[in-house]
N, C-alpha and C positions, 0 to 999 in steps of 0.2 A: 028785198033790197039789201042795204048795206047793213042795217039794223038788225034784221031778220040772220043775214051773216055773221055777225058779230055776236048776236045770241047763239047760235048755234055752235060757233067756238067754244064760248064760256061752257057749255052745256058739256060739251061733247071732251075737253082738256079733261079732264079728272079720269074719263073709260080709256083717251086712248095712251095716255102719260103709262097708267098701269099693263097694258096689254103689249107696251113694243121694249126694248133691252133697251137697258142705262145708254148705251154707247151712240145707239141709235136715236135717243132722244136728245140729247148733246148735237148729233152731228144734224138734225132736224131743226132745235133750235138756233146755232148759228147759219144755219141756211135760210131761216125767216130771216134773221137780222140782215145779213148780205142782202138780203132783197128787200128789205124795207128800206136800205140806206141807199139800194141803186135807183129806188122808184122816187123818193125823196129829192135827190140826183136830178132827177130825168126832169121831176114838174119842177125845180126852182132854173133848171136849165131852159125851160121854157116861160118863163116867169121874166127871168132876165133876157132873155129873148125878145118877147113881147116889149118888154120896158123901153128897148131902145129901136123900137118902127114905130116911128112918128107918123104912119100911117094908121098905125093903132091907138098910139099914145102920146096925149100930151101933156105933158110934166107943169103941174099947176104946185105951185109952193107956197100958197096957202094954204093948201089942201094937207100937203107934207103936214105943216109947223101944226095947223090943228090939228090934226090925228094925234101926232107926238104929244102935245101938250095933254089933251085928253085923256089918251091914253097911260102917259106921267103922272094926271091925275085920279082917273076914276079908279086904277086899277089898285090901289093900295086902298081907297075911300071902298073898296066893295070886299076889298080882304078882310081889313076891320070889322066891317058891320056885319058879314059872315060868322068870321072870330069869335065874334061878341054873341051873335044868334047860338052858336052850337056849343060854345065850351062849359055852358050850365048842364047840358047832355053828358058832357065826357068824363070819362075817369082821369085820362091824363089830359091835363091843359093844354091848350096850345102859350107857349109864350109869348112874349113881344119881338125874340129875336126869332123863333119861326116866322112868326107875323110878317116881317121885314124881310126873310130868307124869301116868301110865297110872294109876295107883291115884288120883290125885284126877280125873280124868276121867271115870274110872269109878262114880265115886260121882257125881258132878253129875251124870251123865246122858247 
């Protein structure tokens, strides 16, 4: 599946980075990005699609305002406690204005 795919990337990046010309790995990488950004493209065009057949959907805003709120809340309260778990492991800290940069990152998107 898609795990299985995604291991075998990470695996396989390092033989084939070394085995093809600079120019060609350049013009490789941005041909991944192009295509991550039209597939990207493709599912939120269909996303917003979906949103507005009232056949499909229907817009409950309750639902909206608790997500947001939740989401406004947990997402910094699980940054922290993370923060907190790992920075006795690390050599360099994380600080409070990373802290801040990863929980409002995380919410935009």
């Amino acid at each position: 599946g898609i795990v299985s795919l995604i291991a075998c990337v990470i695996i396989m990046k390092h033989y084939v980075a070394a085995n093809i010309a600079w120019k060609s790995n350049i013009t490789f990488k941005y041909s991944l990005k192009m295509l991550n950004i039209i597939s990207e493209m493709i599912i939120f065009l269909f996303l917003g699609i979906s949103l507005f057949d009232s056949a499909v959907h229907s817009w409950d805003t309750g639902l909206v305002l608790w997500t947001l709120l939740f989401a406004a809340l947990y997402r910094p309260i699980g940054v922290i406690i993370l923060t907190l778990l790992i920075n006795p492991f690390r050599f360099n800290k994380i600080d409070a204005k990373q802290v801040f940069i990863m929980s409002y990152s995380g919410l935009r998107g």
